[in-house]
C-alpha positions in Angstrom: 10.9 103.7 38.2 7.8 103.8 40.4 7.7 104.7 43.7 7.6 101.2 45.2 10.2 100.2 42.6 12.5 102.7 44.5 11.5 101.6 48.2 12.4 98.3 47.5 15.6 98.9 45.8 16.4 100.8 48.9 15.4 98.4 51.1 17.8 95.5 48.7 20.4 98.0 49.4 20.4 98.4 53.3 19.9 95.0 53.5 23.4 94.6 51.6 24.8 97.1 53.5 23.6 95.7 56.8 24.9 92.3 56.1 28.1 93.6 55.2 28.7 95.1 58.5 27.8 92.2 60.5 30.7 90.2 58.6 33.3 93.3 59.0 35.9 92.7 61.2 38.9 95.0 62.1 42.5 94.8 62.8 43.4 93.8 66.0 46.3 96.4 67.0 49.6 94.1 67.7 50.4 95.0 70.9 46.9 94.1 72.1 47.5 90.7 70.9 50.6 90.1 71.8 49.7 91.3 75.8 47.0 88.4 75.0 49.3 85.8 73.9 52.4 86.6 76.1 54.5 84.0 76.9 57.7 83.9 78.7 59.5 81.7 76.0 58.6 84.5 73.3 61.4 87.0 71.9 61.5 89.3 69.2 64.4 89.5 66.5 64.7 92.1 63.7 65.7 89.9 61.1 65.2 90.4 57.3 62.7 93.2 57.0 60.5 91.7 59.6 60.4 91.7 63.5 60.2 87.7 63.8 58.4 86.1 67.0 59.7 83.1 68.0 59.8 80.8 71.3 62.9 79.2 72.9 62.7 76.8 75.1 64.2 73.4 76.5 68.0 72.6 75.9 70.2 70.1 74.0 70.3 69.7 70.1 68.6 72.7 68.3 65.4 71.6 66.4 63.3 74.8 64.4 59.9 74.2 63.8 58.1 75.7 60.5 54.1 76.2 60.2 52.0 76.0 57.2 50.1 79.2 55.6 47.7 81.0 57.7 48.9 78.9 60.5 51.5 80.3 63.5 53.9 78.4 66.0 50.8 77.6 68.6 50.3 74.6 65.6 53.1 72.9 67.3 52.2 73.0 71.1 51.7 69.2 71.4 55.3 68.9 69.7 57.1 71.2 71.7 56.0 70.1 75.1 57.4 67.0 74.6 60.7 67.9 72.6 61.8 70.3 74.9 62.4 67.6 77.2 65.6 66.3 75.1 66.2 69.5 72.5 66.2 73.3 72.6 63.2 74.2 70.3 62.6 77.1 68.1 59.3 78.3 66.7 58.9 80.9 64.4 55.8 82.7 63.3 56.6 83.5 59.9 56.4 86.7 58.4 53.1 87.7 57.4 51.4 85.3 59.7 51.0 85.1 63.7 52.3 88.0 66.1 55.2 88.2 63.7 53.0 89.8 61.3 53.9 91.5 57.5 57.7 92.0 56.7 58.3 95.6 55.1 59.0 94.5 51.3 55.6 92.9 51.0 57.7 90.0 49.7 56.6 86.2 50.5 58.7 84.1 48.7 60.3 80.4 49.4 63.6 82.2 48.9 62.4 85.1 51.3 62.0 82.4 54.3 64.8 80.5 53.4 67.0 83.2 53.2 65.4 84.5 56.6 65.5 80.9 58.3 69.7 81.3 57.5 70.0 84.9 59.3 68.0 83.3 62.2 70.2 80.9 62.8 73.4 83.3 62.6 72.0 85.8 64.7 71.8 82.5 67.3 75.0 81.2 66.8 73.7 78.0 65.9 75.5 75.4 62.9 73.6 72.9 62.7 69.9 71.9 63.6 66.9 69.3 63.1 64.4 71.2 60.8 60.6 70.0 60.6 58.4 71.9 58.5 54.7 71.3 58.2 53.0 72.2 54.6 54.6 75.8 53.4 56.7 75.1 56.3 57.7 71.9 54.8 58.5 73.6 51.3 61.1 75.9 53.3 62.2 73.2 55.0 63.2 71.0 52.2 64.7 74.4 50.4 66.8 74.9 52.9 68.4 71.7 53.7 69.2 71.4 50.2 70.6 74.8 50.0 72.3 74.6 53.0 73.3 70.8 53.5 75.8 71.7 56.1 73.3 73.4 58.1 70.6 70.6 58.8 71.4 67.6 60.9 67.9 65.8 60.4 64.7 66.8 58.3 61.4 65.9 59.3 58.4 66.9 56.2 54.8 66.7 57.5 52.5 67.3 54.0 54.7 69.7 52.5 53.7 71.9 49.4 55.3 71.8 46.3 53.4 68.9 43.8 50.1 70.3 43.9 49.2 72.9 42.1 48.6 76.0 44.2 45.6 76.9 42.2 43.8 73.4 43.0 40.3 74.3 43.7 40.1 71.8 46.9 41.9 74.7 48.6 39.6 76.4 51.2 37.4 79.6 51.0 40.2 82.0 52.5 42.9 80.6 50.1 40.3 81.0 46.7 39.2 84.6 47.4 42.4 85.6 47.9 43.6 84.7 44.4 39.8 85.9 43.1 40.5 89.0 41.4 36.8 90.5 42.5 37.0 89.5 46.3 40.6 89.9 47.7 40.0 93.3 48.5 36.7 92.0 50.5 39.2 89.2 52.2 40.6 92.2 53.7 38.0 93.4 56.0 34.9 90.1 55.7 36.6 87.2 57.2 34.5 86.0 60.2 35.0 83.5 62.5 32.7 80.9 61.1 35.2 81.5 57.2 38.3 80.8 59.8 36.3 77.6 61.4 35.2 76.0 58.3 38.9 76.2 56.9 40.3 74.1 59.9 37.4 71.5 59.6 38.8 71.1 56.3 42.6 70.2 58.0 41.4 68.1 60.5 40.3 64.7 59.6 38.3 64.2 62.3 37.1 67.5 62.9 35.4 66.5 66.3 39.5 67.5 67.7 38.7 71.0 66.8 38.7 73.3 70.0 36.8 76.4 70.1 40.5 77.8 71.6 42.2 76.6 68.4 39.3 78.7 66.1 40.0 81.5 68.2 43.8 81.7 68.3 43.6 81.5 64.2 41.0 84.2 64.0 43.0 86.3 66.3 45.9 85.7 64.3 44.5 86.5 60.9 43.1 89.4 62.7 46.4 90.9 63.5 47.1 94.2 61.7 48.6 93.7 58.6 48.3 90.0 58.2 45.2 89.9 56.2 47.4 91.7 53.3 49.9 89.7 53.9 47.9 86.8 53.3 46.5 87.8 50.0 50.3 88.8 48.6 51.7 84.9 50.0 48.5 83.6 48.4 49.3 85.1 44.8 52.9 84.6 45.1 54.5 82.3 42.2 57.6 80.6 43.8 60.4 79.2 41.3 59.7 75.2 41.0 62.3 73.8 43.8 61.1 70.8 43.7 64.4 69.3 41.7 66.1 70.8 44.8 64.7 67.3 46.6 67.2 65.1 45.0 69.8 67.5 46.6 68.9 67.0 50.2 71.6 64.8 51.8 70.1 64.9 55.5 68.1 62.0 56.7 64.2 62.6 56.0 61.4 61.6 57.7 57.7 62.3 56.1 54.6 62.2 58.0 51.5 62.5 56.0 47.4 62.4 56.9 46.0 59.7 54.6 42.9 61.8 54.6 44.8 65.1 53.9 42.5 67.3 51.9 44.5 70.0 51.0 47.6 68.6 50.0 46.7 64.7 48.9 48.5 61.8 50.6 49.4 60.6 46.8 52.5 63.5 46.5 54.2 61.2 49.5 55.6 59.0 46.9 57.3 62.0 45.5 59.1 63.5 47.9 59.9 59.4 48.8 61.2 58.9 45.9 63.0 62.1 45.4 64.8 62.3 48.5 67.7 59.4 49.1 67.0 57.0 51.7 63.4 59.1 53.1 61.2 57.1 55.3 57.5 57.9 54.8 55.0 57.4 57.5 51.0 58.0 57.3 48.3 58.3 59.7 44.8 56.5 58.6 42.2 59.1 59.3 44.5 62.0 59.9 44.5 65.2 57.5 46.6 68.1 56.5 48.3 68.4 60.0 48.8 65.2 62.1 50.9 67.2 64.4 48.2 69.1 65.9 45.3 66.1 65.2 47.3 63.6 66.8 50.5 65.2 68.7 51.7 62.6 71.0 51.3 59.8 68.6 53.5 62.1 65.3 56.1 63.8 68.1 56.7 59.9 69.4 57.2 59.2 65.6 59.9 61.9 65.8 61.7 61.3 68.3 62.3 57.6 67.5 63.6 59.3 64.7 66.1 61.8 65.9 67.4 59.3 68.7 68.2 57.1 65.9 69.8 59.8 64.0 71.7 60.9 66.8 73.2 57.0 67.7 74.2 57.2 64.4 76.1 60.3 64.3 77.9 59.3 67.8 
């Protein structure tokens, strides 16, 4: 190799190296995040292996709230604003996500949250409850209220998971490194801002309703120490097919789905429709992968016509 060979193989090499560092990011301790998120409706429960954030806040009928992968609980600010006016409403970060962060068995299973969701409830006191769930949220949610039918008053599905396969390449950069042999361990330390950005243009239909904020809430989040881990075990996870548990929900279902839902296709409505008795299915022209946060006032109006007609007919 000659000698300018050498100097440009050098110079390949700190360029690498260079550009490497510039997408390195670190953990961000938990404490410092959650003295940066406080809020006084946040508590802290040792439940199932995990220390579980959640918010409490409003009174009257119980109604827990379930985010999607790589999400947290802030996805359901415009919801809980306005359902806390008539309910008492329960947000969970789920473990491995949020300021809740990784559980201590590495274990991210449907059962796991399910299982977890029951012990939240006892530890609460609470019987019975609306449950909404929004993509893997969703997939809990349904679980649940067939496992526990007793449990669940009223079910509310926004795009759950569950029909598509979880290998579908229309998944997002994040979601296909993670299950790419050669760069999960990079997903672990190179996940910069514009990665996190470019993965919530994707759930937004109209991505114009992005805010800088929301970007830098789910970078934070990501960020926090241990959840980038977490996120590669969840994202390689293979959860027993529940989807035969649909036909053995018995509350009443509402589903809200984006029609132009990228990541989980408007078409798998018609299953969970169909598979649940008596569901009622609404979409949102325009909307994608979580109407809640694209269009909040219009989806929680949705839901509550919903849950004051369930309750006039439990009366």
């Amino acid at each position: 190799m000659t000698s300018r060979v050498k100097r440009m193989a050098v110079a390949a090499v700190l360029v690498l190296v260079a550009g490497t560092s510039l997408l390195f990011r670190a953990d961000i301790p938990a404490g410092e995040l959650e003295a940066k998120y406080k809020h006084p409706a946040s508590k802290y429960k040792n439940i199932a292996g995990a220390t579980l954030h959640y918010r409490d806040e409003g009174q009257g009928m119980p109604i827990v709230l379930l985010h999607g992968t790589a999400a947290s609980l802030n996805t359901w600010e415009g919801w809980a604003s306005e359902l806390s006016k008539s309910h008492r409403v329960l947000r969970l970060d789920l473990p491995g996500f949020g300021l809740t962060g990784p559980n201590a068995t590495d274990t991210y299973t449907i059962d796991y949250y399910s299982g977890l969701l029951l012990h939240f409830l006892d530890s609460l006191g609470i019987e019975k409850v609306h449950l909404a769930g929004s993509s893997l949220g969703g997939q809990i949610a349904y679980d649940f209220a067939a496992n526990h039918p007793e449990r669940v008053q009223k079910l509310i599905l926004l795009a759950p998971t569950g029909v598509t396969n979880a290998n579908d390449k229309r998944i997002s950069m994040p979601f296909r490194m993670a299950q790419t042999p050669l760069l999960r361990h990079s997903l672990r330390y190179i996940t910069p801002r514009f990665i996190v950005a470019q993965s919530l243009r994707e759930v937004y239909g109209d991505d114009s309703k992005l805010s800088d904020q929301a970007i830098s809430l789910s970078h934070d989040m990501l960020l926090r120490e241990g959840n980038r881990e977490a996120f590669i075990v969840r994202m390689n996870t293979l959860d027993t097919d529940n989807l035969h548990k649909l036909a053995q929900v018995q509350a009443p279902t509402l589903i809200l789905w984006g029609e132009a839902d990228a990541w989980v296709p408007v078409a798998d409505a018609a299953r969970f429709q169909k598979s649940i008795k008596s569901a009622k299915l609404i979409t949102y022209p325009g909307a994608g992968h979580i109407p809640m946060e694209e269009l909040p006032q219009e989806t929680v109006q949705d839901a509550l016509r919903f849950l004051g007609h369930e309750l006039a007919t439990t009366e």
